[in-house]
GURO-755229 format. One record per residue (C-alpha): residue in three letters; x, y, z. Coordinates in Angstrom, 2 decimals. Layout:
rec res:ALA px:X py:Y pz:Z
...
//
This chain:
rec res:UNK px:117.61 py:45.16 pz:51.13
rec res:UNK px:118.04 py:44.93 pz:47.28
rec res:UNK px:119.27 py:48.41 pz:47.52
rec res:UNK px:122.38 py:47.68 pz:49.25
rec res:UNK px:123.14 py:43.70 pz:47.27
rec res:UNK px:125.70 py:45.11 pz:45.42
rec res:UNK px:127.58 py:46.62 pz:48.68
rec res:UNK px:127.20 py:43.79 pz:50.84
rec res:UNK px:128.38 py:41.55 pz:47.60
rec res:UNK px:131.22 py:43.72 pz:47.37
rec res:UNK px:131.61 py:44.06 pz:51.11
rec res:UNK px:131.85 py:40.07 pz:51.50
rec res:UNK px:133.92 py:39.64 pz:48.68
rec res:UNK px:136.87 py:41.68 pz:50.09
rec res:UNK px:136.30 py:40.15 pz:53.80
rec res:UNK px:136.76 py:36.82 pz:52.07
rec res:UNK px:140.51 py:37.50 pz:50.91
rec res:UNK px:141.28 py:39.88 pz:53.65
rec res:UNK px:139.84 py:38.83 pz:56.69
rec res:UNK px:142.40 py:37.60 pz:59.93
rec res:UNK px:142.38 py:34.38 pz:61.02
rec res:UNK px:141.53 py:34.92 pz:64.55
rec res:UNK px:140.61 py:32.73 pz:67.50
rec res:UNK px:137.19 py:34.15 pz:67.95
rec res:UNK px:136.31 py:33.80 pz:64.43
rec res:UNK px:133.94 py:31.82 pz:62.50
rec res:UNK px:132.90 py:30.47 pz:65.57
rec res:UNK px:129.56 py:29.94 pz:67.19
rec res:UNK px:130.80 py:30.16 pz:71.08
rec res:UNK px:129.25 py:32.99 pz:72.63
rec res:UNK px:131.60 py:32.67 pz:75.95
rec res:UNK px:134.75 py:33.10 pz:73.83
rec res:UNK px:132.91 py:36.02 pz:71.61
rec res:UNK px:132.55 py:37.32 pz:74.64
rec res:UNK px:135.47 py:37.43 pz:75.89
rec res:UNK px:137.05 py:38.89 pz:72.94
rec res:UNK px:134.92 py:41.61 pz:72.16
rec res:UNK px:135.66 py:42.89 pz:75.93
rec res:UNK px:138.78 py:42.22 pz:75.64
rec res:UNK px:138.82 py:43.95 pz:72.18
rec res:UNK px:136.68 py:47.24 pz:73.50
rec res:UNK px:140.30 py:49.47 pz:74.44
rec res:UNK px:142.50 py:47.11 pz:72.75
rec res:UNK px:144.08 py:46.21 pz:69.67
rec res:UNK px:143.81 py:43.17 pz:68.09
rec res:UNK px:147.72 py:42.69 pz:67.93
rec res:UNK px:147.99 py:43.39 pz:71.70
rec res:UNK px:144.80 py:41.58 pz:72.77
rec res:UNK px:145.35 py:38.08 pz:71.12
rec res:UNK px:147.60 py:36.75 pz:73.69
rec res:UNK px:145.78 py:38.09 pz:76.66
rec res:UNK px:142.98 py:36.30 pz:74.82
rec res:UNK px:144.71 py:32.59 pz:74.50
rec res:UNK px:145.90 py:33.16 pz:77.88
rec res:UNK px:142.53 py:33.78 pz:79.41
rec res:UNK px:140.86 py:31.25 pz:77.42
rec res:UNK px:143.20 py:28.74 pz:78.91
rec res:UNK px:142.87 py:29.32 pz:82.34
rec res:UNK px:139.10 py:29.99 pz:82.09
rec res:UNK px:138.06 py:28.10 pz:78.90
rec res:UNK px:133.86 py:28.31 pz:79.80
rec res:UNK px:131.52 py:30.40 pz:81.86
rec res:UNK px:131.95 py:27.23 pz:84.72
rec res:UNK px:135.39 py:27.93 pz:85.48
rec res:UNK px:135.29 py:31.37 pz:85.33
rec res:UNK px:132.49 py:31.61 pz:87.70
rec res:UNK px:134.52 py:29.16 pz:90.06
rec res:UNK px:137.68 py:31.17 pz:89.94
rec res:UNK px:138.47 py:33.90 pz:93.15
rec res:UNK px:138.37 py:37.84 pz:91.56
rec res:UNK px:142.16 py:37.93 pz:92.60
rec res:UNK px:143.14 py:35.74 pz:89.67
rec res:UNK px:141.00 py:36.85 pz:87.26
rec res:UNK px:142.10 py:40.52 pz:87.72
rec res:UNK px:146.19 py:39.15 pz:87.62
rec res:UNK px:145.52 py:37.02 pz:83.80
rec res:UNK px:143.90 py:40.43 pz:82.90
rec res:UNK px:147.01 py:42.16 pz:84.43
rec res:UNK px:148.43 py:44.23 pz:81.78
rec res:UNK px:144.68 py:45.06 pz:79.30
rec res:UNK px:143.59 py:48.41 pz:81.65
rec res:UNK px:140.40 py:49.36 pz:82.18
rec res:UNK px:140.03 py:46.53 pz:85.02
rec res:UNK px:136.37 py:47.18 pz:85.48
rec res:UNK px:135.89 py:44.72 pz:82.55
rec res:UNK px:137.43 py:41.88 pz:84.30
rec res:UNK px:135.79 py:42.19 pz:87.24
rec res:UNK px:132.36 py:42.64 pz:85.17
rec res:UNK px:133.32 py:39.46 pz:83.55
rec res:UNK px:133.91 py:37.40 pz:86.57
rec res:UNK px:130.41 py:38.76 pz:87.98
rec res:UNK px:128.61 py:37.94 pz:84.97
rec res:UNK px:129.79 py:34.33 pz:84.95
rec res:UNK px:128.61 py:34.32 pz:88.41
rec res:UNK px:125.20 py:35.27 pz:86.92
rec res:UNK px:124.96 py:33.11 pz:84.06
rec res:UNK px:125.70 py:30.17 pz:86.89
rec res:UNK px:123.36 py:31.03 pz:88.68
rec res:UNK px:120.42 py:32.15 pz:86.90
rec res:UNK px:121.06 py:30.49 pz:83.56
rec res:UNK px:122.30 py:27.04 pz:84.63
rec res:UNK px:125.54 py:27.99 pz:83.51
rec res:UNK px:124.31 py:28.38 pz:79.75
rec res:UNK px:125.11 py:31.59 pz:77.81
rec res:UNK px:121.38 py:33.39 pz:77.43
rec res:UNK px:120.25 py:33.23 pz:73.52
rec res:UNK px:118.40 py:36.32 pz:73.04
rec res:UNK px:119.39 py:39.63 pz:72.92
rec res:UNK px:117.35 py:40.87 pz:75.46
rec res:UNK px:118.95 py:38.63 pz:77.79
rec res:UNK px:122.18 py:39.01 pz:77.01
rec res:UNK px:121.59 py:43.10 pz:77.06
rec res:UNK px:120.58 py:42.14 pz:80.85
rec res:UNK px:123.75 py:40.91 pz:81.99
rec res:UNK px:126.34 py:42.92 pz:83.50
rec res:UNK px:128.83 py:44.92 pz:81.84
rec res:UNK px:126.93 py:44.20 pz:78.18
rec res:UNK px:125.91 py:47.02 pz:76.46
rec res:UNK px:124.19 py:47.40 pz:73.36
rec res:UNK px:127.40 py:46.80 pz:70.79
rec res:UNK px:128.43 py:43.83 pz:72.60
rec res:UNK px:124.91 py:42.54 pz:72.90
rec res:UNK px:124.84 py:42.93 pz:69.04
rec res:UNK px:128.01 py:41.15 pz:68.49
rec res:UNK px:127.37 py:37.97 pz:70.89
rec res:UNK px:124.14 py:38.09 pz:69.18
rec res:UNK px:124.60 py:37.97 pz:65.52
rec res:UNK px:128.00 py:36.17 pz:65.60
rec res:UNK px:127.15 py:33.41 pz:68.38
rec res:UNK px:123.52 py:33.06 pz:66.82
rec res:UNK px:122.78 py:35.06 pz:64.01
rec res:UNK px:120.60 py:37.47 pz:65.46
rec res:UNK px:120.21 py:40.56 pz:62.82
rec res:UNK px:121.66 py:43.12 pz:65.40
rec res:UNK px:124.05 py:45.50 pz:63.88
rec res:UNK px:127.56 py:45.97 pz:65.77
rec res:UNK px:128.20 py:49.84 pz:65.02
rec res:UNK px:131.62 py:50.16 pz:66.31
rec res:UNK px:134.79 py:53.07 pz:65.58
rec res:UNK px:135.75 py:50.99 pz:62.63
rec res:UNK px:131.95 py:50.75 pz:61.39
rec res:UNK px:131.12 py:54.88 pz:62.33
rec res:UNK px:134.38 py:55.86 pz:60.44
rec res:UNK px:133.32 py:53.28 pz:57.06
rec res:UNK px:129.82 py:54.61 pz:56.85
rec res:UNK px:130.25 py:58.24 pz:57.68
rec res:UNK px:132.25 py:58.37 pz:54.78
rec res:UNK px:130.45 py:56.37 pz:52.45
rec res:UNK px:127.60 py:58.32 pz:52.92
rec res:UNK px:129.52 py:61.59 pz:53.94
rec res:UNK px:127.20 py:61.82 pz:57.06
rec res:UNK px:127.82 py:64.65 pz:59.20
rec res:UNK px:126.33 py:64.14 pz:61.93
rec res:UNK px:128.26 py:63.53 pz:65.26
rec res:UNK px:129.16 py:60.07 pz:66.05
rec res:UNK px:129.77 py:60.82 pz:70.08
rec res:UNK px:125.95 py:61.85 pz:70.98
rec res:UNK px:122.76 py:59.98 pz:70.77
rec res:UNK px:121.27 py:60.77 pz:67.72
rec res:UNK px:124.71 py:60.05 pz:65.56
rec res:UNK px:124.94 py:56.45 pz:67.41
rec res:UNK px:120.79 py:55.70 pz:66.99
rec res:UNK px:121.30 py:57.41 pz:62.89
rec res:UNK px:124.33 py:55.25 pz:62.27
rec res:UNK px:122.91 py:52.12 pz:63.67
rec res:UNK px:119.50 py:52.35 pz:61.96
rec res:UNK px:121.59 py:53.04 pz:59.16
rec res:UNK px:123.90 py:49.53 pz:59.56
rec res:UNK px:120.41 py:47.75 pz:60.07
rec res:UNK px:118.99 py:48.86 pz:56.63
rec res:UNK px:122.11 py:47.53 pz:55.20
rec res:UNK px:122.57 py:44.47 pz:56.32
rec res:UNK px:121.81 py:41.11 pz:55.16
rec res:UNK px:119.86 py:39.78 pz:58.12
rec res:UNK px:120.60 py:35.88 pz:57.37
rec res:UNK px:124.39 py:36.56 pz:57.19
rec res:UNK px:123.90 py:39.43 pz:60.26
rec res:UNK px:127.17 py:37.47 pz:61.75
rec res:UNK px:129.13 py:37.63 pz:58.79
rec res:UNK px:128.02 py:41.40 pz:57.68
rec res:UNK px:128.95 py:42.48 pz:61.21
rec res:UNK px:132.64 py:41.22 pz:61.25
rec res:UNK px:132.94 py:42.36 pz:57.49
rec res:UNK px:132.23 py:45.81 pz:58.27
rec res:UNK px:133.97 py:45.70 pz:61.49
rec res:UNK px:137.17 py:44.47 pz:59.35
rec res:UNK px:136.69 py:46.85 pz:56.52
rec res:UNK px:136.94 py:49.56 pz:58.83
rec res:UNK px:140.16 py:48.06 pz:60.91
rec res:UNK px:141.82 py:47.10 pz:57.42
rec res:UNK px:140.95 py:49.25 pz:54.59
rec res:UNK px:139.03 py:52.32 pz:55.90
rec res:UNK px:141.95 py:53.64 pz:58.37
rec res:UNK px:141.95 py:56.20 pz:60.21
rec res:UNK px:144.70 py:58.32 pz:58.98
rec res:UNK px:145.64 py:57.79 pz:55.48
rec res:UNK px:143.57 py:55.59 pz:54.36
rec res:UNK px:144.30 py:53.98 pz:50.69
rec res:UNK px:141.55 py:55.21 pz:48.83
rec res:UNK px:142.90 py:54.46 pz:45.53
rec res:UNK px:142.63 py:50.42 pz:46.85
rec res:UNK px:139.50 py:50.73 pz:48.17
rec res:UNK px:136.51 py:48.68 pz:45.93
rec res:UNK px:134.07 py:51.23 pz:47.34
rec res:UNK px:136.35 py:53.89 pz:45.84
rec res:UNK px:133.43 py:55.22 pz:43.27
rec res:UNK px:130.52 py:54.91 pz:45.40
rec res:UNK px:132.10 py:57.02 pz:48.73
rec res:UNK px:130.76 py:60.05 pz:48.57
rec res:UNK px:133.47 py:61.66 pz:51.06
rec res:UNK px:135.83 py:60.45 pz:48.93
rec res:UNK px:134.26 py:61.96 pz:45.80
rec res:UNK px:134.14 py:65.11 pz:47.53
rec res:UNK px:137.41 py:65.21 pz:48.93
rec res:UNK px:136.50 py:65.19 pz:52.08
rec res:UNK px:137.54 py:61.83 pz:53.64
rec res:UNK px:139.85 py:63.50 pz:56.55
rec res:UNK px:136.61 py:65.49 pz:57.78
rec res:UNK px:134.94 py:62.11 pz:58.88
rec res:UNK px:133.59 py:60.79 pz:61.10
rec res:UNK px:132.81 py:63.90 pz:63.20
rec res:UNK px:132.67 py:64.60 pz:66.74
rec res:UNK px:131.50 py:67.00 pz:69.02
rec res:UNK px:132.64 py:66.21 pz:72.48
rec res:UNK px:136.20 py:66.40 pz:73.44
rec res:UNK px:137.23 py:64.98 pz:76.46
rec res:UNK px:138.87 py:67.01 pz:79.26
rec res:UNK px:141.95 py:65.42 pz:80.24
rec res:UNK px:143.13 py:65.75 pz:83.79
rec res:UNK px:146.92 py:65.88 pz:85.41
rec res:UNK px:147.35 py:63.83 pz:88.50
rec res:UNK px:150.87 py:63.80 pz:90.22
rec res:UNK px:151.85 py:60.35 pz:92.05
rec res:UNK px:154.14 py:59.83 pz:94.51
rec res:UNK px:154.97 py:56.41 pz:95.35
rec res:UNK px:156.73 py:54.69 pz:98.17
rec res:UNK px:158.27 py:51.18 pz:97.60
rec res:UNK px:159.14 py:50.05 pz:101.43
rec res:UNK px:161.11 py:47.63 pz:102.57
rec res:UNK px:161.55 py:45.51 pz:105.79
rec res:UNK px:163.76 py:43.16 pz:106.02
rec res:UNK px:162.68 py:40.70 pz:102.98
rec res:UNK px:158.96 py:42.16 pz:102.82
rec res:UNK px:157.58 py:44.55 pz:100.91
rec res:UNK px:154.60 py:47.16 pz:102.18
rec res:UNK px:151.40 py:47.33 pz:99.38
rec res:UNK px:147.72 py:48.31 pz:99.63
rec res:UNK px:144.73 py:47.16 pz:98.20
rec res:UNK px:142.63 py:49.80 pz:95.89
rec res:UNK px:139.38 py:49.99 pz:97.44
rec res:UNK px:138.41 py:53.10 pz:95.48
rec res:UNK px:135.94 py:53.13 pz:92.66
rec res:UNK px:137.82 py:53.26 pz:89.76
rec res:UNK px:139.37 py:51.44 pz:86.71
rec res:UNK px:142.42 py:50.10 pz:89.71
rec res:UNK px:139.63 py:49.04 pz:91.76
rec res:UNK px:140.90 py:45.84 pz:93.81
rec res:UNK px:144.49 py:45.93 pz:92.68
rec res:UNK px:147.30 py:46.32 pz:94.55
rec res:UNK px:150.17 py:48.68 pz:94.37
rec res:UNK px:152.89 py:50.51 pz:96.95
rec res:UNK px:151.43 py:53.15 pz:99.28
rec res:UNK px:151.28 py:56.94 pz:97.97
rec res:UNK px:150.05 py:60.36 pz:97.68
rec res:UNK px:148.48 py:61.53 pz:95.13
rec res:UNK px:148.07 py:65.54 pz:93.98
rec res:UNK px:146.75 py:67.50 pz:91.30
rec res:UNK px:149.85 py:69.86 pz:91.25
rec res:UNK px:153.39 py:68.47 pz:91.29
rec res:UNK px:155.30 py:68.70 pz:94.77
rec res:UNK px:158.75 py:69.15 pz:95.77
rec res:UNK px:160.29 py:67.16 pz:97.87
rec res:UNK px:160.27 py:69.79 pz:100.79
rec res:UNK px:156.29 py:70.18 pz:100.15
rec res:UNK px:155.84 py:66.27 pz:99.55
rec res:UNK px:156.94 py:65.53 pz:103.48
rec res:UNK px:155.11 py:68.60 pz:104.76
rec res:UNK px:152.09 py:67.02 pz:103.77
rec res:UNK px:148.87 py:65.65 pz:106.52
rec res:UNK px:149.52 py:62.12 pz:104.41
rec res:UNK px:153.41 py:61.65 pz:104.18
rec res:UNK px:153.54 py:62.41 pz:108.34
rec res:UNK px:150.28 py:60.03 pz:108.22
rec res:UNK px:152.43 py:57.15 pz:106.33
rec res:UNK px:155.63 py:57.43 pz:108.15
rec res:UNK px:154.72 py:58.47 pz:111.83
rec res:UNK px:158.28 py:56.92 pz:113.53
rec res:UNK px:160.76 py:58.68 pz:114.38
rec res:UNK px:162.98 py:56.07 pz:113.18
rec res:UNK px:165.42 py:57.55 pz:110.40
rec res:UNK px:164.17 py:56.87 pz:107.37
rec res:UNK px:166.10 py:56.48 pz:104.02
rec res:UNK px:164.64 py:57.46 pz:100.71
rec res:UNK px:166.06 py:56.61 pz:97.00
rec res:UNK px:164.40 py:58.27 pz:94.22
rec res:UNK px:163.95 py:55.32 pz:91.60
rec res:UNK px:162.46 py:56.33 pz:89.06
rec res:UNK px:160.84 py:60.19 pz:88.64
rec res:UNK px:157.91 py:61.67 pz:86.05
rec res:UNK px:157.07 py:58.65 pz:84.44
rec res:UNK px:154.33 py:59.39 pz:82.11
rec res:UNK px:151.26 py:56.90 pz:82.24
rec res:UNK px:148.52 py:58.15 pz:80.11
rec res:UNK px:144.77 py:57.01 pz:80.47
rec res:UNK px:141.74 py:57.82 pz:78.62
rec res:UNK px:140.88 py:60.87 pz:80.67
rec res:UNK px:144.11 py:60.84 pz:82.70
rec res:UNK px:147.68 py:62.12 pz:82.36
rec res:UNK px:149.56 py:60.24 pz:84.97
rec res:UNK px:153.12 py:61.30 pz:86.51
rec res:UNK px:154.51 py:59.22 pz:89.30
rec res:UNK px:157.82 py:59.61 pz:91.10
rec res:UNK px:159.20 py:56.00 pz:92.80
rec res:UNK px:160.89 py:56.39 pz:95.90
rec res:UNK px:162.48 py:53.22 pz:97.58
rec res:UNK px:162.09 py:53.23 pz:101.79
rec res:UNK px:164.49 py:50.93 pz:103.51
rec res:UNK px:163.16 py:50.59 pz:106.88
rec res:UNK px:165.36 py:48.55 pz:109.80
rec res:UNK px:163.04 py:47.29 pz:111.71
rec res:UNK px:159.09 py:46.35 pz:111.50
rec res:UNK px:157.58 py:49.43 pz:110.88
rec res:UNK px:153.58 py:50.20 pz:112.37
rec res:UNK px:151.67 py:51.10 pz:109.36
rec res:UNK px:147.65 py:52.32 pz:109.11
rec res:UNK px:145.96 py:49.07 pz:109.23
rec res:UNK px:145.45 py:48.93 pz:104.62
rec res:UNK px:148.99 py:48.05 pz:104.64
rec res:UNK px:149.84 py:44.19 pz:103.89
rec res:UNK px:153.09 py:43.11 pz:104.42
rec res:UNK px:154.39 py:40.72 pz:101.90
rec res:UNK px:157.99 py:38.23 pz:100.85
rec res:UNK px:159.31 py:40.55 pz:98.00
rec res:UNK px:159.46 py:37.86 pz:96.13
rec res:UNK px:156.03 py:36.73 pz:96.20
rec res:UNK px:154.62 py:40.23 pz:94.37
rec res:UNK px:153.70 py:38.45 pz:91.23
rec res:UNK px:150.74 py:36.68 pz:92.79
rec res:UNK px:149.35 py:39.75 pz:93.09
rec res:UNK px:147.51 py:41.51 pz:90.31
rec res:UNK px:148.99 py:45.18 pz:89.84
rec res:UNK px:148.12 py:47.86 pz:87.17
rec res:UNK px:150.00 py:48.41 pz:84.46
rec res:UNK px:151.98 py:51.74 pz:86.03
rec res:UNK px:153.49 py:49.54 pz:89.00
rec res:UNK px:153.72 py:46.66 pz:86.32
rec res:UNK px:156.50 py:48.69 pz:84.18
rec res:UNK px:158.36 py:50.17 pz:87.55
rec res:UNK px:159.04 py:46.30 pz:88.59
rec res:UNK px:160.04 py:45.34 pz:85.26
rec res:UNK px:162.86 py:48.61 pz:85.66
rec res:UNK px:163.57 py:48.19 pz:88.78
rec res:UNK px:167.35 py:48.13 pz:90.22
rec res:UNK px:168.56 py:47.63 pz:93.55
//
């Protein structure tokens, strides 16, 4: 530990003058660490702090999270992605309920245990909520210390995530393991970008060995690159009368258990000649009643992690009641934002023009 004094001196100097005041910070709450670091996982911090106060205010303990119906907690996360987390949130309340007594575990083991907690945000309730020496080895964290040691090996496999963690461990000063975790997490989000980082600013400027080399663009490295697929949507927003026609994503998948207008999906783009000629568009509008189509809105580009999205709106004015499959709901158009939707039918609303 003597080894590293004068880095983690250094280290907590800078996070002293340059640290964020945040909501989550310098707190010993391990609900609301909680819910920021999954919050926080594939978000920024400018984009997640509102979500953040807005959660916290609805569901300001594990109680009234636990309490609350999976429809509301997906809508307040309405907007974040990646809804998988909400709805591994909402069961983990459950859990701590009901086999905790409604009192966030202590250990790390524990917490590791619960659902949707893996080993970085075990670490970070951990050391932050009670001091734990676990170290949080995060993109901020692999990008700072593969530089300042000008370690090559890849951060996205097994060995590169056990190396670089061993190596945060050796480092770190185990009765401030809260405060050396958010430091390095900070340094990393701040100081150590990842494009263009200010290296001349830097206090660790003559001890980085990348950037003595010159080599600070060629770190951290990676191995895997992930295929991204191309998935064509075609969407039908239907209207009867004052109701609207939406369906419930049963799927596995980040959507799971939101709701959105009915629609075919393909993995090559379709005309509108081949889009009606299709076993589901006969399957979706079986009548013979005439139909009348609008295109809304057409190849709007909604990119995921491993997904490139490209959905084409139609509006569907139907006269009377039409008889839909049975995962249809009919709802008051104007009711739509009680239900939780993802964020590709989220920005169609907000454009939408009759």
């Amino acid at each position: 530990m003597e080894k590293y004094s004068a880095f983690t001196d250094k280290l907590f100097e800078w996070y002293g003058v340059h640290q964020r005041i945040l909501p989550w910070r310098n707190i010993r709450d391990p609900y609301r660490i909680w819910i920021s670091e999954i919050i926080l996982q594939q978000t920024r911090v400018i984009q997640g702090l509102d979500y953040y106060n807005r959660f916290i205010e609805r569901f300001p303990d594990v109680g009234s999270l636990a309490l609350a119906e999976e429809q509301e907690v997906l809508k307040y996360w309405q907007g974040l992605g990646y809804y998988s987390r909400a709805r591994n949130l909402h069961a983990t309340a459950r859990i701590i309920a009901e086999n905790f007594g409604g009192k966030f575990p202590e250990s790390y083991e524990a917490i590791l245990s619960l659902k949707g907690i893996g080993e970085y945000t075990a670490a970070a309730i951990a050391s932050m909520a009670f001091n734990l020496p676990y170290p949080v080895v995060d993109g901020n964290v692999f990008r700072f210390l593969s530089r300042f040691f000008a370690v090559d090996e890849p951060i996205d496999t097994a060995k590169g995530k056990n190396l670089f963690t061993e190596l945060a461990g050796r480092m770190m000063v185990r009765s401030q393991a809260g405060l050396f975790n958010q430091a390095m997490m900070e340094f990393g989000a701040l100081q150590c970008l990842p494009a263009s980082p200010d290296c001349a600013s830097c206090p660790f400027e003559s001890q980085c060995s990348a950037r003595a080399s010159g080599t600070v663009g060629d770190f951290p490295v990676k191995r895997n690159k992930t295929a991204i697929k191309t998935i064509y949507l075609y969407y039908f927003h239907i209207h009867s009368g004052n109701c609207i026609y939406l369906r419930k994503r049963k799927e596995k998948g980040i959507w799971q258990n939101l709701y959105e207008f009915p629609l075919i999906g393909s993995e090559t783009p379709l005309e509108w000649n081949d889009l009606i000629a299709t076993d589901e568009f006969k399957a979706l509008f079986p009548s013979a009643e005439p139909l009348h189509f609008r295109m809304v809105s057409k190849n709007r580009k909604h990119q995921l992690t491993h997904r490139t999205l490209y959905a084409d709106f139609y509006e569907v004015t139907l006269e009377n009641a039409p008889k839909f499959a049975p995962d249809l709901i009919a709802i008051p158009a104007d009711t739509i934002a009680e239900y939780p939707i993802h964020r590709l039918m989220e920005i169609y609303l907000e454009n939408y023009e009759l």
